[in-house]
N, C-alpha and C positions, 0 to 999 in steps of 0.2 A: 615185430622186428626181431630179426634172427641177432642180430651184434648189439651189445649195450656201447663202442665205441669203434670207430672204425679208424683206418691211418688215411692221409689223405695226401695224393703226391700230385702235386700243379704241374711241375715240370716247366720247362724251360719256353714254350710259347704261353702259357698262361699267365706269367706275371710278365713276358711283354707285347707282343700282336695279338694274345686273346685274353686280354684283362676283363673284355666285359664277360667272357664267359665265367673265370674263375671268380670273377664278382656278384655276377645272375645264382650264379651255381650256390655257392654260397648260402646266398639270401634261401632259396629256394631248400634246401637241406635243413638249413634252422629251422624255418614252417614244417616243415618233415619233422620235425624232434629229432633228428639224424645228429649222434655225438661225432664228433671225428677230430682228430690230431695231426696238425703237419710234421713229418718226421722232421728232427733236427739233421743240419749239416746233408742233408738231401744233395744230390749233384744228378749231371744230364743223365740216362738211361740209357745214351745212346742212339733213340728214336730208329730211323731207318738207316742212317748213313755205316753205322758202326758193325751192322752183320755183313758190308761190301767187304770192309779190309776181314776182318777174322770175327769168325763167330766164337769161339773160347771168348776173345776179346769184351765183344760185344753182349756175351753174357754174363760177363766179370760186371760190367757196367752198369746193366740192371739189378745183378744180383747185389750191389752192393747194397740198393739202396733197399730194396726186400731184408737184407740182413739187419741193416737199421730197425725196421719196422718192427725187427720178428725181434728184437733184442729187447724192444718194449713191451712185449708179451701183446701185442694186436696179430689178432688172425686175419684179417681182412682189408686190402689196400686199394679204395677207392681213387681209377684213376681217368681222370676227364678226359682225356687225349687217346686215341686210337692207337695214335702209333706206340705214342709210351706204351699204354698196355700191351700191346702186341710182343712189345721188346720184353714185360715184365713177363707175361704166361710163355713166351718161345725159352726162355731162361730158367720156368721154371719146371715146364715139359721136359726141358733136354737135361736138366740136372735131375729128378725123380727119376728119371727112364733110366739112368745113364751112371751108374758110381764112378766110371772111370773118366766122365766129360764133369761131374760133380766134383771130381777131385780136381782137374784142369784147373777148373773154373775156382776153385776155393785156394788153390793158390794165389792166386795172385790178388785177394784181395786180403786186407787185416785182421777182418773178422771171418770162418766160416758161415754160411747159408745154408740151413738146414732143411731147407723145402715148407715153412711151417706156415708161409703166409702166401694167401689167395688174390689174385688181383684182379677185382672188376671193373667194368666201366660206371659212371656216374647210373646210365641208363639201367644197366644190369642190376644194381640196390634197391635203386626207387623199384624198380619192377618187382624183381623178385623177394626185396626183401622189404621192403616200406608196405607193398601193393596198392593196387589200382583203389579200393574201395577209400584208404589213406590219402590220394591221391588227388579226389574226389570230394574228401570233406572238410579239405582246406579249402573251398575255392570260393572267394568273395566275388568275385569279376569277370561280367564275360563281355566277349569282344564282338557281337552282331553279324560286324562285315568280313570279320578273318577268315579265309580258307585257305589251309594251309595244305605244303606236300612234304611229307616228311624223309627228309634224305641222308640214311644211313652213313652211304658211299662203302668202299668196295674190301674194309677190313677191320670194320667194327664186329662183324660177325664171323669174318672168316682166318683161317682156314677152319672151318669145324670142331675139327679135334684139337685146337689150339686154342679157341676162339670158348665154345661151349655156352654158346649163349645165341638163344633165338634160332632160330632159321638161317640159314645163310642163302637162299635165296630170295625169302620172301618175307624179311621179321615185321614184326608185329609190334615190339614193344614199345617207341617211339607212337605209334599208331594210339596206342590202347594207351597211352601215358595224357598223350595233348587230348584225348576226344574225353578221359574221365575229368581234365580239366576246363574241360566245358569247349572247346575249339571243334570245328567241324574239321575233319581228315580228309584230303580227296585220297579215292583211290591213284596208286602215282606209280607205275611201272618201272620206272629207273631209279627205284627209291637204291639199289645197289650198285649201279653202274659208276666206273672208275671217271672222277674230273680231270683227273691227271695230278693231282697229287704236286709233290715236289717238283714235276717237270717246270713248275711254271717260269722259269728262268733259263734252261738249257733247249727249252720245247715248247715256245711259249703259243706256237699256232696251235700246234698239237693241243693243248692245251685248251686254249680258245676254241677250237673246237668240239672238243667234250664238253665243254662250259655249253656251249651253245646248244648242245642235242640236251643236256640235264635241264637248262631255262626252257626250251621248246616245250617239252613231256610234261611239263610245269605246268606251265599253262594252259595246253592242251587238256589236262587233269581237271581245270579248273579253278588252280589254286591262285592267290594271288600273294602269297608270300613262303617259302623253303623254309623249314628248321632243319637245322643241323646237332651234332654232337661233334665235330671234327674242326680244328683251327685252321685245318690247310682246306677242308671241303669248304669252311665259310669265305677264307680269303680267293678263292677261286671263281665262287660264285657269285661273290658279291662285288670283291676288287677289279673283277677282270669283265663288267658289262660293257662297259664305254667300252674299251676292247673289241669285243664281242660285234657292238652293235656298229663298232666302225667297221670292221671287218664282213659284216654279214650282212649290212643294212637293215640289219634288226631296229627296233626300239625297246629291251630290257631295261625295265622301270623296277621290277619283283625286291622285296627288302628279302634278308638273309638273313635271318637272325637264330640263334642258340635255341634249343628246346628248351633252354632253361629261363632263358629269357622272357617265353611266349607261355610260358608256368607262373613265371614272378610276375607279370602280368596280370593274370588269373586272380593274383595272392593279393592285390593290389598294392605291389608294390609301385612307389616313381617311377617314373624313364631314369631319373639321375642314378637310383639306388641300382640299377639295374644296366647302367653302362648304355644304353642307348642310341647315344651320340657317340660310339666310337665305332658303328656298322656304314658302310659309304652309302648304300641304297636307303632312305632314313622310311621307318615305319612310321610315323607321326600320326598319320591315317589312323590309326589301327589305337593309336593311344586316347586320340580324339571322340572316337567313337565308342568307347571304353565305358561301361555300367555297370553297377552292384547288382549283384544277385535277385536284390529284392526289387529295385528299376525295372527288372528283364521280366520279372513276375511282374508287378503288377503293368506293365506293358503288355503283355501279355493277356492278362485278365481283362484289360480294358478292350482290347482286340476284339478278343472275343465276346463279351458282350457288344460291342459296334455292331459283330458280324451275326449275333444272335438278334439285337433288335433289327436288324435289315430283313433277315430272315422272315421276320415276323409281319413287315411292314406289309407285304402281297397279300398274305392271310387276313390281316383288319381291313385289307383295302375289298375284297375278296366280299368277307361276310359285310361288309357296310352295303356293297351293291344288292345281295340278295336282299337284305333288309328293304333298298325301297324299292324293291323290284315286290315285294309282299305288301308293300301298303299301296303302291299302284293299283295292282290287282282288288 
């Protein structure tokens, strides 16, 4: 563990249309020994709406709440939401780059922002700084029938130089997170590809159709249920099938749920403790079919001995015949 405490900003859809994330999340981080502190007096970041009208603006916004964090002497701002982040590292790129957009920006808010604090996503911690092996020897519970397809979407990793985490065309860490927590990964080609995002209210076909090529690739992958890290990739994929499947003559059934969800799972934690019931596509499936470590072993063991004395059963059936094939004679 590189931080003995980290700062931790929910932002503005985590304590309301993604409560079970920020609740899954949570749970899943204590199991981690992950110390973390909500900054006090925290406000919006701005998200995407706020670098339309003015980016000075829009980075006052972020920066303020970085300035908070960095007042408390924490280097490191854990933040679950894509877009947040995006607003906190594009605020904190153009102010390091930039003394003369750093003093813009330090105007107008009460405190200055000194550039002191880092901002990752939830994914980027556990990966980089928890790591996989951590990840791996928390796991009491694993789930038999889950195949899951893990879907980044189009700006958890990107722009590169802003982003600095993973691949951006092809990451991995979502991947190598769920499969050290016992879940089988399909390979899933559009684990990057945009849902539409915010449109889903000014563009909602637009919309509904990306949804619909993202659930397609899904399944096609073989998976039967998407992890997400993103509030608005879940409410897309999950909120807009009926949608979807009126409009396409589909039948999308697939549950949607948090990679942190399908981790707290693993943890054995409840469906309750774990927000559950507040994803529309319900996994229950998935909960139902749910085993302890030592279940899946000795299931396992017993298998294999079935499939060892089967093995065997030709072999005695085999030497029995030569036998009275020799007292004939």
């Amino acid at each position: 563990m590189v931080e003995t405490t980290y700062g931790y900003y929910a932002g503005c859809s985590l304590e309301g249309t993604a409560r079970e994330y920020d609740q899954s999340l949570k749970a899943v981080l204590k199991t981690l020994e992950v110390d973390f502190r909500e900054p006090d007096d925290w406000s919006c970041c701005g998200s995407t709406p706020a670098h339309t009208v003015d980016h000075v603006f829009a980075a006052a916004l972020a920066a303020r709440n970085l300035a908070i964090v960095e007042k408390t002497g924490l280097k490191t701002l854990i933040t679950p939401c894509p877009s947040c982040m995006t607003a906190f590292k594009k605020a904190q790129h153009g102010m390091a780059k930039s003394d003369s957009f750093r003093q813009e920006v330090n105007e107008l808010l009460d405190e200055p922002y000194e550039c002191g604090v880092t901002a990752k996503s939830a994914l980027q911690v556990i990966y980089e700084d928890v790591g996989i092996d951590a990840v791996a020897a928390k796991v009491t519970h694993t789930i038999p029938d889950l195949k899951v397809a893990p879907y980044y979407g189009c700006i958890l990793n990107r722009p590169p130089e802003i982003a600095q985490f993973d691949d951006p065309e092809n990451p991995v860490s979502m991947d190598k997170i769920l499969a050290a927590a016992g879940v089988e990964v399909c390979d899933f080609a559009f684990k990057v590809e945009c849902c539409g995002a915010a449109f889903g209210v000014p563009k909602r076909d637009m919309v509904n159709r990306l949804t619909y090529k993202v659930l397609t690739m899904a399944i096609d992958a073989g998976a039967n249920c998407i992890a997400v890290a993103c509030p608005l990739c879940q409410q897309n994929l999950d909120l807009r099938q009926e949608q979807v499947n009126s409009l396409t003559g589909s039948s999308f059934n697939i549950p949607v749920l948090y990679f942190s969800q399908i981790m707290g799972l693993a943890y054995g934690y409840s469906p309750e403790a774990l927000a559950m019931d507040k994803v529309i596509v319900s996994a229950d499936r998935f909960v139902r079919t749910r085993i302890t470590v030592q279940q899946a072993r000795e299931a396992k063991e017993l298998q294999e001995q079935q499939a060892k004395a089967k093995g065997k059963s030709p072999k005695a059936a085999e030497n029995k015949e030569e036998t009275k094939s020799e007292e004939i004679e």
